[in-house]
mmCIF entry with sequence, helices, sheets and N, C-alpha, C, O atoms, coordinates in Angstrom:
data_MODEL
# 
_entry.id   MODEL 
# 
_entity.id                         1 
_entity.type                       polymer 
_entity.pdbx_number_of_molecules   1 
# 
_entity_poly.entity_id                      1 
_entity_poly.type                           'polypeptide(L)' 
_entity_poly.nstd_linkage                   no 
_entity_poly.nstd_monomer                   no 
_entity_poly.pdbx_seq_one_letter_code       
;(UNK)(UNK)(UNK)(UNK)(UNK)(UNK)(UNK)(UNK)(UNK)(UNK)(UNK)(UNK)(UNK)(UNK)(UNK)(UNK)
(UNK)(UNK)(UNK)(UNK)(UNK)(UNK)(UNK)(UNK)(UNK)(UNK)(UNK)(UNK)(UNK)(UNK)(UNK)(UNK)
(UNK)(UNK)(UNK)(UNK)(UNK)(UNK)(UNK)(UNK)(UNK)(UNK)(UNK)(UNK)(UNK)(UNK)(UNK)
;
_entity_poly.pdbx_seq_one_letter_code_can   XXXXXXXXXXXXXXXXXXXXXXXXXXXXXXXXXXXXXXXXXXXXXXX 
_entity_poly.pdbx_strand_id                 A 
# 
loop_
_entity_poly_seq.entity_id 
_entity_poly_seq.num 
_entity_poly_seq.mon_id 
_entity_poly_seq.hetero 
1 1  UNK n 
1 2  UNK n 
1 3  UNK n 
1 4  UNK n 
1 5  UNK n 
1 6  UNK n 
1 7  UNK n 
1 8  UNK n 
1 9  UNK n 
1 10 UNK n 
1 11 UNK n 
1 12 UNK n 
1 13 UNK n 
1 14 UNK n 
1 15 UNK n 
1 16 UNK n 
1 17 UNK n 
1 18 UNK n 
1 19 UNK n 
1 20 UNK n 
1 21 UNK n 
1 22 UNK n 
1 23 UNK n 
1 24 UNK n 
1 25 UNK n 
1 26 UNK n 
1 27 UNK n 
1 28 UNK n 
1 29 UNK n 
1 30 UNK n 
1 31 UNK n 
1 32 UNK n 
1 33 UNK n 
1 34 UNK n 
1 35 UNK n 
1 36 UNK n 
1 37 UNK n 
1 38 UNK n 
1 39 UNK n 
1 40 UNK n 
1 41 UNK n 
1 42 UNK n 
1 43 UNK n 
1 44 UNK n 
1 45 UNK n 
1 46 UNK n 
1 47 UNK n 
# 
_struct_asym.id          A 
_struct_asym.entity_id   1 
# 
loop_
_struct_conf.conf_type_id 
_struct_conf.id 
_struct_conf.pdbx_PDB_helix_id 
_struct_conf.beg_label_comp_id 
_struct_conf.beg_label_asym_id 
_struct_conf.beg_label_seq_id 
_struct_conf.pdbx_beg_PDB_ins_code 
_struct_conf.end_label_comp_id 
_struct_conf.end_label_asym_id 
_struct_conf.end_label_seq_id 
_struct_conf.pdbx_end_PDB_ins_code 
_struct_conf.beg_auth_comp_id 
_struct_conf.beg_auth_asym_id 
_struct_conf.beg_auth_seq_id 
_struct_conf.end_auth_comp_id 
_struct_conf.end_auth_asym_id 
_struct_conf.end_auth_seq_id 
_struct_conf.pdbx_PDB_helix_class 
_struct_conf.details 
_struct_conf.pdbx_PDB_helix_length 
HELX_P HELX_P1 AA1 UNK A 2  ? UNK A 10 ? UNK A 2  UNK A 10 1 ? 9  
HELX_P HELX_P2 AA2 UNK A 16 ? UNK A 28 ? UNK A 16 UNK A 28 1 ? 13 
HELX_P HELX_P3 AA3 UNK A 29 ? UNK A 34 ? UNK A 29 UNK A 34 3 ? 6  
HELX_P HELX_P4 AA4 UNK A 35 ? UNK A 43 ? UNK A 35 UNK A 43 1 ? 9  
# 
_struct_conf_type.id          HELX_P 
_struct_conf_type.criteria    ? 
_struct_conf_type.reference   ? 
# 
loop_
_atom_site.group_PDB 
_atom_site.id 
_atom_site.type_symbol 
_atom_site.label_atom_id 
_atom_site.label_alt_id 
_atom_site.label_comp_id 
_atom_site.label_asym_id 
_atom_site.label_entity_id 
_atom_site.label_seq_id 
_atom_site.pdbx_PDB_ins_code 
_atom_site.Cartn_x 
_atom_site.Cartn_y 
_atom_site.Cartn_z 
_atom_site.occupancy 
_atom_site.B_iso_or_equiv 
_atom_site.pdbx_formal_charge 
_atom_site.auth_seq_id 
_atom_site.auth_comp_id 
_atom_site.auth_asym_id 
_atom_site.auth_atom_id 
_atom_site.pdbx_PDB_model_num 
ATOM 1   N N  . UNK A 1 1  ? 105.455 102.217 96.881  1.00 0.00 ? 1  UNK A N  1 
ATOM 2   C CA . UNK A 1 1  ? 104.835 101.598 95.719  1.00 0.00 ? 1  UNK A CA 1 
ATOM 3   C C  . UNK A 1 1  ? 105.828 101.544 94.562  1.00 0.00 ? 1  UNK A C  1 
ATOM 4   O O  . UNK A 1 1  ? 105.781 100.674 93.693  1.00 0.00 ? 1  UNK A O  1 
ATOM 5   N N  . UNK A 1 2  ? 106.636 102.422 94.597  1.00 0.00 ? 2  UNK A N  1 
ATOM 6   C CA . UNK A 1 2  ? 107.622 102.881 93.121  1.00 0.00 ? 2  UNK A CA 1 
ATOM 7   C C  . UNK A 1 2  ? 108.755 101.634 93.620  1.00 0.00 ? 2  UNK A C  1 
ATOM 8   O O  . UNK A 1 2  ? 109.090 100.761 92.819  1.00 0.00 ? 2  UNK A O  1 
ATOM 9   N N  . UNK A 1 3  ? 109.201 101.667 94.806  1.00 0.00 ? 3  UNK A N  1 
ATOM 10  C CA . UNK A 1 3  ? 110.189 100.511 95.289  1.00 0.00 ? 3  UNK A CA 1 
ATOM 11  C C  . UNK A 1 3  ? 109.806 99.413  94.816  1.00 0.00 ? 3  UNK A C  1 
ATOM 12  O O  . UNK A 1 3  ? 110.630 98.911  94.051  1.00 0.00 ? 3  UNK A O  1 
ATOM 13  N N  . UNK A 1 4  ? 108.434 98.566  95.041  1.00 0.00 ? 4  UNK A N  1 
ATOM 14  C CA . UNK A 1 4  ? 107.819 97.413  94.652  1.00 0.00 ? 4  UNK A CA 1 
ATOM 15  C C  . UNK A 1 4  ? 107.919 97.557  93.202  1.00 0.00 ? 4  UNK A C  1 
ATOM 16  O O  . UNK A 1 4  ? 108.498 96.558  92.773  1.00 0.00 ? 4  UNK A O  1 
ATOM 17  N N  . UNK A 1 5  ? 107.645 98.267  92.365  1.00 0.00 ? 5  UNK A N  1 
ATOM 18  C CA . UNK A 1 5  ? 107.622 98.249  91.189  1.00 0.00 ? 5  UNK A CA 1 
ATOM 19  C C  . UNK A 1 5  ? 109.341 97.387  90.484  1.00 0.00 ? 5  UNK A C  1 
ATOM 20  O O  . UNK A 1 5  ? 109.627 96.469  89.715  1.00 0.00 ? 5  UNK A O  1 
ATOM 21  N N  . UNK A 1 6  ? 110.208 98.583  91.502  1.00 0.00 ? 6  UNK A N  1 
ATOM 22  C CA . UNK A 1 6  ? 111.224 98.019  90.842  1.00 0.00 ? 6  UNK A CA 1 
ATOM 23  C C  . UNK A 1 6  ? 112.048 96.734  91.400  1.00 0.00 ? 6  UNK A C  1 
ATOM 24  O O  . UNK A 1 6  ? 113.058 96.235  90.904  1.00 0.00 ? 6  UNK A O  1 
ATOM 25  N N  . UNK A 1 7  ? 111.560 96.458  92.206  1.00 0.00 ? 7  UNK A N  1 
ATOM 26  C CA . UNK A 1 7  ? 111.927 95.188  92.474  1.00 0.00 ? 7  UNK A CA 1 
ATOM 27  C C  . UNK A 1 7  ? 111.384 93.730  91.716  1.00 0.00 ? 7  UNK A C  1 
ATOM 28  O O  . UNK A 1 7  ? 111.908 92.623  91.587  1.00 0.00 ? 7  UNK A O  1 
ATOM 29  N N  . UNK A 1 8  ? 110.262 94.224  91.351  1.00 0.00 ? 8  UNK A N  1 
ATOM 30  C CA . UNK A 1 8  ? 109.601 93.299  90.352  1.00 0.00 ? 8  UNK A CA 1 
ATOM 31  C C  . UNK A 1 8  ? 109.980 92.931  88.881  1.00 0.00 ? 8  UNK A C  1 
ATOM 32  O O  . UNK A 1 8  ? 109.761 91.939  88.186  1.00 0.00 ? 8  UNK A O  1 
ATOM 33  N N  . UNK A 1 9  ? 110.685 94.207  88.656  1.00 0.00 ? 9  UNK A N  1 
ATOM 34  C CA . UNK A 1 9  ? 111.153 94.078  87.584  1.00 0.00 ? 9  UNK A CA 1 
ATOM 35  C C  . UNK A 1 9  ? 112.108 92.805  87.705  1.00 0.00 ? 9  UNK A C  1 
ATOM 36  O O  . UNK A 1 9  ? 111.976 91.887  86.895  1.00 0.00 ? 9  UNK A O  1 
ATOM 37  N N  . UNK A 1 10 ? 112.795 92.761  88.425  1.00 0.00 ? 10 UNK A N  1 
ATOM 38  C CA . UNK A 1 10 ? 114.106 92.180  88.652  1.00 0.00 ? 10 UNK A CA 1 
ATOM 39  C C  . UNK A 1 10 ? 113.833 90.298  88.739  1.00 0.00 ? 10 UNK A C  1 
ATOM 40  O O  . UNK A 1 10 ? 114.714 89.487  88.455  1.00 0.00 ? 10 UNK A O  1 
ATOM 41  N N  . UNK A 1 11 ? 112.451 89.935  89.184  1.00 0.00 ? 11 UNK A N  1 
ATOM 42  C CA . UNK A 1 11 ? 112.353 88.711  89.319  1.00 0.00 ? 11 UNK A CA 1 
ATOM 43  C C  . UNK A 1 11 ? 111.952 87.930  88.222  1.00 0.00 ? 11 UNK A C  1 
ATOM 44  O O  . UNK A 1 11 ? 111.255 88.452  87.352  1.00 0.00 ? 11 UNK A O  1 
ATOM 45  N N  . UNK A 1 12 ? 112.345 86.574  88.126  1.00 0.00 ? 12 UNK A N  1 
ATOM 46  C CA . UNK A 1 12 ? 112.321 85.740  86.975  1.00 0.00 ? 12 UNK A CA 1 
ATOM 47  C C  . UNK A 1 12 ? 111.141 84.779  86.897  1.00 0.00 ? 12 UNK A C  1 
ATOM 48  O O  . UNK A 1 12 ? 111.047 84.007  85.943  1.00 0.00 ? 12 UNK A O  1 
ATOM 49  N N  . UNK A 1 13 ? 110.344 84.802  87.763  1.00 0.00 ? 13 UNK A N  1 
ATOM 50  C CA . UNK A 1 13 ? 109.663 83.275  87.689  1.00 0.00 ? 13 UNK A CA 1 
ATOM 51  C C  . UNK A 1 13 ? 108.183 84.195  87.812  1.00 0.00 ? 13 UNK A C  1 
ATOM 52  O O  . UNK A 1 13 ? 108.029 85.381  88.102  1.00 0.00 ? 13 UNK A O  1 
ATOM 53  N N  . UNK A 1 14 ? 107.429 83.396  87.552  1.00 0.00 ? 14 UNK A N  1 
ATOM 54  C CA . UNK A 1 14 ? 106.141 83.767  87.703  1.00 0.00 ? 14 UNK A CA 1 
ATOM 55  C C  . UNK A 1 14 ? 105.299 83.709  89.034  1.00 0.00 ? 14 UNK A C  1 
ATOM 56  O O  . UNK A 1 14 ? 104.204 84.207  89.296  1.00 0.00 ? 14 UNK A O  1 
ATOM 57  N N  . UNK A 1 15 ? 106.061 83.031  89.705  1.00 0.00 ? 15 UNK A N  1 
ATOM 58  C CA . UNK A 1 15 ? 105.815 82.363  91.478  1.00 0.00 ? 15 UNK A CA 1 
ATOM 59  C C  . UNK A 1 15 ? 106.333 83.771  92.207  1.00 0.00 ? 15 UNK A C  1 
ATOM 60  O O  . UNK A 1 15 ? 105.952 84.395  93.198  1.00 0.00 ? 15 UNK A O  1 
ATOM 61  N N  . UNK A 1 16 ? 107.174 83.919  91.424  1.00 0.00 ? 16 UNK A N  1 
ATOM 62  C CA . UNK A 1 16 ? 107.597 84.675  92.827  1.00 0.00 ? 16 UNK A CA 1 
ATOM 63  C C  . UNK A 1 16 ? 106.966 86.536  92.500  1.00 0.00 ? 16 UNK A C  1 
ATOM 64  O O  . UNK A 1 16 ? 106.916 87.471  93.298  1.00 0.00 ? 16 UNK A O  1 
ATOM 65  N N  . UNK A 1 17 ? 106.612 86.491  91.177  1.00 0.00 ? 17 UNK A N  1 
ATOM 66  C CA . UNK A 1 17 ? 105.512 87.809  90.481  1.00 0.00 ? 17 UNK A CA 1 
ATOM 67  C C  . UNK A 1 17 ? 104.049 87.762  91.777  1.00 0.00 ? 17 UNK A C  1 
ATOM 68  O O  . UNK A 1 17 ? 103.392 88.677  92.275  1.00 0.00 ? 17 UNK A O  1 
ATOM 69  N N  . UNK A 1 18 ? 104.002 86.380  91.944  1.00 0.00 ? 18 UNK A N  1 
ATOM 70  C CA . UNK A 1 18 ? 102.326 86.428  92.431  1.00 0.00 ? 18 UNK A CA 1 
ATOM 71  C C  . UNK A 1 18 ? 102.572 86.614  93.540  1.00 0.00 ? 18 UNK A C  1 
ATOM 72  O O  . UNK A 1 18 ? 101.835 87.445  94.069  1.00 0.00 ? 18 UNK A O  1 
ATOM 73  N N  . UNK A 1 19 ? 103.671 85.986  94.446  1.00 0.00 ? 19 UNK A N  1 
ATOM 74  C CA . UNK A 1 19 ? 104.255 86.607  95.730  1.00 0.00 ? 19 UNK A CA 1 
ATOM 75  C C  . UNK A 1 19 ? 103.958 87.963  96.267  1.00 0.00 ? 19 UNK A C  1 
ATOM 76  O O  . UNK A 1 19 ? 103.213 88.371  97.157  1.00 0.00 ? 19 UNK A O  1 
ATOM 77  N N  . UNK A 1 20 ? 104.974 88.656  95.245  1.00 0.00 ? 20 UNK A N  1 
ATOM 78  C CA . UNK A 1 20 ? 105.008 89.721  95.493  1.00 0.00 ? 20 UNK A CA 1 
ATOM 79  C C  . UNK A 1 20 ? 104.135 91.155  95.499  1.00 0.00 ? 20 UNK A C  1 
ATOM 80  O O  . UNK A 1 20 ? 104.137 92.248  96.065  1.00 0.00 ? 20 UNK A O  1 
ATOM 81  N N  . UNK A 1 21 ? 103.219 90.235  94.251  1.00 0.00 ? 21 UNK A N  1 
ATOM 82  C CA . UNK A 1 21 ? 101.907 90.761  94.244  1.00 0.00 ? 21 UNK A CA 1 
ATOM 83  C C  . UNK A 1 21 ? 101.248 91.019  95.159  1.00 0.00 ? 21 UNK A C  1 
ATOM 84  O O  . UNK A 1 21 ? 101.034 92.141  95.620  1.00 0.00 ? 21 UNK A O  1 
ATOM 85  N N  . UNK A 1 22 ? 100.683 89.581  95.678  1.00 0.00 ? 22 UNK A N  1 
ATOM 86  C CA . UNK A 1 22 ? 100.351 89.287  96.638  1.00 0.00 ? 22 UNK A CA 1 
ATOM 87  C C  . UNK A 1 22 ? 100.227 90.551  98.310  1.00 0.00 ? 22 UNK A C  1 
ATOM 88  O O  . UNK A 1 22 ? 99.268  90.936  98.979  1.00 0.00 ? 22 UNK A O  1 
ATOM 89  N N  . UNK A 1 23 ? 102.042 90.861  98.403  1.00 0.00 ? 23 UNK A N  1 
ATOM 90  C CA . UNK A 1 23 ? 102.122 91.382  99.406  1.00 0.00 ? 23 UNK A CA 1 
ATOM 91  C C  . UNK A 1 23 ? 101.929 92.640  99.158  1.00 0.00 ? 23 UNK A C  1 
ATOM 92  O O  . UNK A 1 23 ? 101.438 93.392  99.999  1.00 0.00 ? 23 UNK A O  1 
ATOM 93  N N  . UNK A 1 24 ? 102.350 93.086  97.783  1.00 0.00 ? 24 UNK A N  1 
ATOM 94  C CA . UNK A 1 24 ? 101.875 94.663  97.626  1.00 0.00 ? 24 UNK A CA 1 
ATOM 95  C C  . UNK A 1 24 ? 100.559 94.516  98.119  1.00 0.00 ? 24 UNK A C  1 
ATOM 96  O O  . UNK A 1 24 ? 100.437 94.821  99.305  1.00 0.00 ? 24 UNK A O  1 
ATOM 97  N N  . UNK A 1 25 ? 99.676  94.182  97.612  1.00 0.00 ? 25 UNK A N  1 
ATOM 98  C CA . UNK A 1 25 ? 98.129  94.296  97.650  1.00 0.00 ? 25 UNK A CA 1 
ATOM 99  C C  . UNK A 1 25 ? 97.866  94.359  99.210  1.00 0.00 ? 25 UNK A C  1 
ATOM 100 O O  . UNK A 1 25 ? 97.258  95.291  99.735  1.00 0.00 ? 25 UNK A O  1 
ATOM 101 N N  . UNK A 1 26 ? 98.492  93.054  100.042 1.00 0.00 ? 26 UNK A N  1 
ATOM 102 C CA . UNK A 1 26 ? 98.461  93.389  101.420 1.00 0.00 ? 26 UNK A CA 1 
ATOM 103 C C  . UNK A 1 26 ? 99.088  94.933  101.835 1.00 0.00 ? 26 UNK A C  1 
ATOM 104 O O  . UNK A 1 26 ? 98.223  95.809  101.828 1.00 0.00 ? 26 UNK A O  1 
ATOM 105 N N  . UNK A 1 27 ? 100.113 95.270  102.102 1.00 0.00 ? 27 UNK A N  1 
ATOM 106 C CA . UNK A 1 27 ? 100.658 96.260  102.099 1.00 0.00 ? 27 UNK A CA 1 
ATOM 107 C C  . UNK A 1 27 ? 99.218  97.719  101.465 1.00 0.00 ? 27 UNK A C  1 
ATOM 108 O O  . UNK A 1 27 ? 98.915  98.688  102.162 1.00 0.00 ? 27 UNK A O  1 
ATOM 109 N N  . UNK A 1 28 ? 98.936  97.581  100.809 1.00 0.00 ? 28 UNK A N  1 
ATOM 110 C CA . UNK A 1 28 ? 97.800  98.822  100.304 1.00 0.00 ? 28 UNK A CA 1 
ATOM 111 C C  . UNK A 1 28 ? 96.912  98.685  101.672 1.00 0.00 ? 28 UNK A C  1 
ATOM 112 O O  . UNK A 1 28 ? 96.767  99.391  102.670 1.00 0.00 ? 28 UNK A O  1 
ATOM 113 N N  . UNK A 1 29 ? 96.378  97.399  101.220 1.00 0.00 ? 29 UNK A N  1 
ATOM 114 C CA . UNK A 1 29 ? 95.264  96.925  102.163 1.00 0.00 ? 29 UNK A CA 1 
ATOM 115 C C  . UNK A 1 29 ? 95.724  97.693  103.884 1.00 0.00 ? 29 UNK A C  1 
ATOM 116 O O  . UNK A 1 29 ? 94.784  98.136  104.543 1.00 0.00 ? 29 UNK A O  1 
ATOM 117 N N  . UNK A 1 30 ? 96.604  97.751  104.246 1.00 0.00 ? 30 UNK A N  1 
ATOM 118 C CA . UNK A 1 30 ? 97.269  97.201  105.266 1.00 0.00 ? 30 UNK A CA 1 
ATOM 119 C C  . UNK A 1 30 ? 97.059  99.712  105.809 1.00 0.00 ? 30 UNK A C  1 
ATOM 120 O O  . UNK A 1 30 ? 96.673  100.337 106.796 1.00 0.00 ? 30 UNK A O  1 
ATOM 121 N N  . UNK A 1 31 ? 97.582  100.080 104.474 1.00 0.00 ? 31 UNK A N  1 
ATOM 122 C CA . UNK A 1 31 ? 97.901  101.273 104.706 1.00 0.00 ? 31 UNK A CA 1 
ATOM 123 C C  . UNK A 1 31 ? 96.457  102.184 104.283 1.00 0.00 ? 31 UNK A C  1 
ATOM 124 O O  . UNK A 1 31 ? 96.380  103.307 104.781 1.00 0.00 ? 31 UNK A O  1 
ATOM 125 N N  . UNK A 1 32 ? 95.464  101.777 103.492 1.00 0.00 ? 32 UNK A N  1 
ATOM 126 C CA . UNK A 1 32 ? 94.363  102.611 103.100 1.00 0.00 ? 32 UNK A CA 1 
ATOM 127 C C  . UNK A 1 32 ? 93.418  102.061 104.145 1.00 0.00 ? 32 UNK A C  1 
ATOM 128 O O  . UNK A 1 32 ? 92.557  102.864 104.505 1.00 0.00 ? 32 UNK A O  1 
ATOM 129 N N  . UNK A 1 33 ? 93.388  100.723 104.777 1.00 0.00 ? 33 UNK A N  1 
ATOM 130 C CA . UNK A 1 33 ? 91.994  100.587 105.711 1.00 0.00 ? 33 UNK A CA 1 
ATOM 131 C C  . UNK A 1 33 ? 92.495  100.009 107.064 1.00 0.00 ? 33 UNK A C  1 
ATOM 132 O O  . UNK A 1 33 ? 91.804  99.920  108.079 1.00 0.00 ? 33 UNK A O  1 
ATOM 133 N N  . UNK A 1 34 ? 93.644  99.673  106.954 1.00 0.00 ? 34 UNK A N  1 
ATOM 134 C CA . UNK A 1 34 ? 94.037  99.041  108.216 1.00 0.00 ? 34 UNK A CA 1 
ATOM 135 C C  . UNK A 1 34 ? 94.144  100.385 109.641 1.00 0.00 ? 34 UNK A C  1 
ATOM 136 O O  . UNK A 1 34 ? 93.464  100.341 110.666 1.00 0.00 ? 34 UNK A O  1 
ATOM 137 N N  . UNK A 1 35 ? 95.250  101.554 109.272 1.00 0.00 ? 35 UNK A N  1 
ATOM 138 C CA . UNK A 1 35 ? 95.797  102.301 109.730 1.00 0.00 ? 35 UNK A CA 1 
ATOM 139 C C  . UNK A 1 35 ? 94.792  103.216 109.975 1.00 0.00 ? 35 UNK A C  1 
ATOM 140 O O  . UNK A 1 35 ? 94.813  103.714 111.100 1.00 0.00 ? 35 UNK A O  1 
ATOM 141 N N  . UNK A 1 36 ? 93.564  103.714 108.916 1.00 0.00 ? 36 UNK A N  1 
ATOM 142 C CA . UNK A 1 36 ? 92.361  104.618 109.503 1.00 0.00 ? 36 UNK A CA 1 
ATOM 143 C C  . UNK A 1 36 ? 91.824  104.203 110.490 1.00 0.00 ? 36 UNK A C  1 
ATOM 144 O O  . UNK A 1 36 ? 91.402  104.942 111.379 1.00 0.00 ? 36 UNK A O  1 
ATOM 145 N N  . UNK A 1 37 ? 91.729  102.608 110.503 1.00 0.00 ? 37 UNK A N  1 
ATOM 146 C CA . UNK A 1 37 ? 90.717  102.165 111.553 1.00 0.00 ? 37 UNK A CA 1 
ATOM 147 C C  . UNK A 1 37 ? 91.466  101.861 112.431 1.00 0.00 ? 37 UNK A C  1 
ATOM 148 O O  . UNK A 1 37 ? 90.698  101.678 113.376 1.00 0.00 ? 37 UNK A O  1 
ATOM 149 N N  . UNK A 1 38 ? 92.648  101.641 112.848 1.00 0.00 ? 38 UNK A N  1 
ATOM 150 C CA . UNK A 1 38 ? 93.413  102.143 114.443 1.00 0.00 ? 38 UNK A CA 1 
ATOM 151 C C  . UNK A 1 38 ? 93.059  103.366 114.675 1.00 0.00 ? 38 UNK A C  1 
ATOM 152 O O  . UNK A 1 38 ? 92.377  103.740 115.629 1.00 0.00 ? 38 UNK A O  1 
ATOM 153 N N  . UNK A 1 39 ? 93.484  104.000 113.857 1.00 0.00 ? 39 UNK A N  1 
ATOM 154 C CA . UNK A 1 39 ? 92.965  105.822 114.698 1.00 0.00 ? 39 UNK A CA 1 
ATOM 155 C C  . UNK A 1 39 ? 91.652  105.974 114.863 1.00 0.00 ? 39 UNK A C  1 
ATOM 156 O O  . UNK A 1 39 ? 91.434  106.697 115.835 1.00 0.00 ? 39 UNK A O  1 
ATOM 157 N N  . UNK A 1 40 ? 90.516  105.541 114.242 1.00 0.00 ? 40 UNK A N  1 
ATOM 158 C CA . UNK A 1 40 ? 89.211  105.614 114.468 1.00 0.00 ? 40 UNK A CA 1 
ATOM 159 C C  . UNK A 1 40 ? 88.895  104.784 115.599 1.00 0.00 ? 40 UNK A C  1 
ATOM 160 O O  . UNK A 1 40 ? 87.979  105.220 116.296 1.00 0.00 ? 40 UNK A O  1 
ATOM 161 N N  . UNK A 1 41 ? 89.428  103.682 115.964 1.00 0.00 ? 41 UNK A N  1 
ATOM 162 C CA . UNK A 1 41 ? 89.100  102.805 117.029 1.00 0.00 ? 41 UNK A CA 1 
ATOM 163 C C  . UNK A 1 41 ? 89.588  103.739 118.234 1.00 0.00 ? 41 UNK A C  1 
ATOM 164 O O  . UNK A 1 41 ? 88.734  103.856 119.114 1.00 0.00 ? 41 UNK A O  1 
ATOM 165 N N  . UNK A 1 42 ? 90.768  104.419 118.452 1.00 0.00 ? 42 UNK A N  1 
ATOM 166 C CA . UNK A 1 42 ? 91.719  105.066 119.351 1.00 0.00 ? 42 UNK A CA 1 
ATOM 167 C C  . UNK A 1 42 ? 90.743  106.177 119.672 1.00 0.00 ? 42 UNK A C  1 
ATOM 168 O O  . UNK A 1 42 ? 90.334  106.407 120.810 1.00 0.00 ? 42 UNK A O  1 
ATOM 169 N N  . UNK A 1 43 ? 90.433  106.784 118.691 1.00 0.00 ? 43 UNK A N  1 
ATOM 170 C CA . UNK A 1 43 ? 89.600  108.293 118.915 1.00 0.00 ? 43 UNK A CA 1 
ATOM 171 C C  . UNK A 1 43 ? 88.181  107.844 119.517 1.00 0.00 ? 43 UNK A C  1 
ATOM 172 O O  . UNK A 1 43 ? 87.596  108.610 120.283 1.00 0.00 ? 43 UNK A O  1 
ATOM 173 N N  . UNK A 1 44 ? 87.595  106.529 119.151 1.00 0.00 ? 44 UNK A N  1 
ATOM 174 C CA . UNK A 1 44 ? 86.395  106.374 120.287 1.00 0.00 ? 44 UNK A CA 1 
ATOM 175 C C  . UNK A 1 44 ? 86.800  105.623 121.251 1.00 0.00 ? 44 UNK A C  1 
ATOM 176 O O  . UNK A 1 44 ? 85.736  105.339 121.800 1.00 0.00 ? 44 UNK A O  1 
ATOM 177 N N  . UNK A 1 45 ? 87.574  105.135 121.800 1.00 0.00 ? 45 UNK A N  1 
ATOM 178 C CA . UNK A 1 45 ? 88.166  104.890 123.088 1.00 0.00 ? 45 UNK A CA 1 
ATOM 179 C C  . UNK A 1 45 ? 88.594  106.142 124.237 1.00 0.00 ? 45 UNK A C  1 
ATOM 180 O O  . UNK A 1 45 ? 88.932  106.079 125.419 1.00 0.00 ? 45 UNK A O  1 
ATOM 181 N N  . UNK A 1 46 ? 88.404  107.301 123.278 1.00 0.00 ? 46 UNK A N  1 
ATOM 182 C CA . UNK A 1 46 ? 89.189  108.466 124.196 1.00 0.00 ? 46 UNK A CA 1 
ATOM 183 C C  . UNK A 1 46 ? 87.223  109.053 125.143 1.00 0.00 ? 46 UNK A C  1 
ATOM 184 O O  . UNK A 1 46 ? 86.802  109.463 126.224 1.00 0.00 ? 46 UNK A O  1 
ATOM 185 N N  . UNK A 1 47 ? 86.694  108.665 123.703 1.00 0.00 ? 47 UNK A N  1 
ATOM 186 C CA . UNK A 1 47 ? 85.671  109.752 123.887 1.00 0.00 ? 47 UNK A CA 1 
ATOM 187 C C  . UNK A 1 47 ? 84.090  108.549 124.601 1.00 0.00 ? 47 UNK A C  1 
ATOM 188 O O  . UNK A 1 47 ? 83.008  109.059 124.892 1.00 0.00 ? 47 UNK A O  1 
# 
């Protein structure tokens, strides 16, 4: 998250702000609900 931050700093246009936005938000998305629910899917496949 601190990486994204500073990379943002660095860009000039407003296009490429919403971009990047964009993918942070995926990226969250991706690590708070994506990744529980592989292991939750995995753990009732066992059982």
């Amino acid at each position: 998250m601190l990486s994204s931050l500073a990379i943002m700093e660095n860009v000039n246009s407003e296009s490429k702000v919403f971009g990047l936005g964009l993918s942070v938000i995926a990226l969250s998305f991706g690590m708070y609900l994506g990744i529980p629910a592989i292991v939750i899917i995995g753990i009732r496949k066992k059982f």
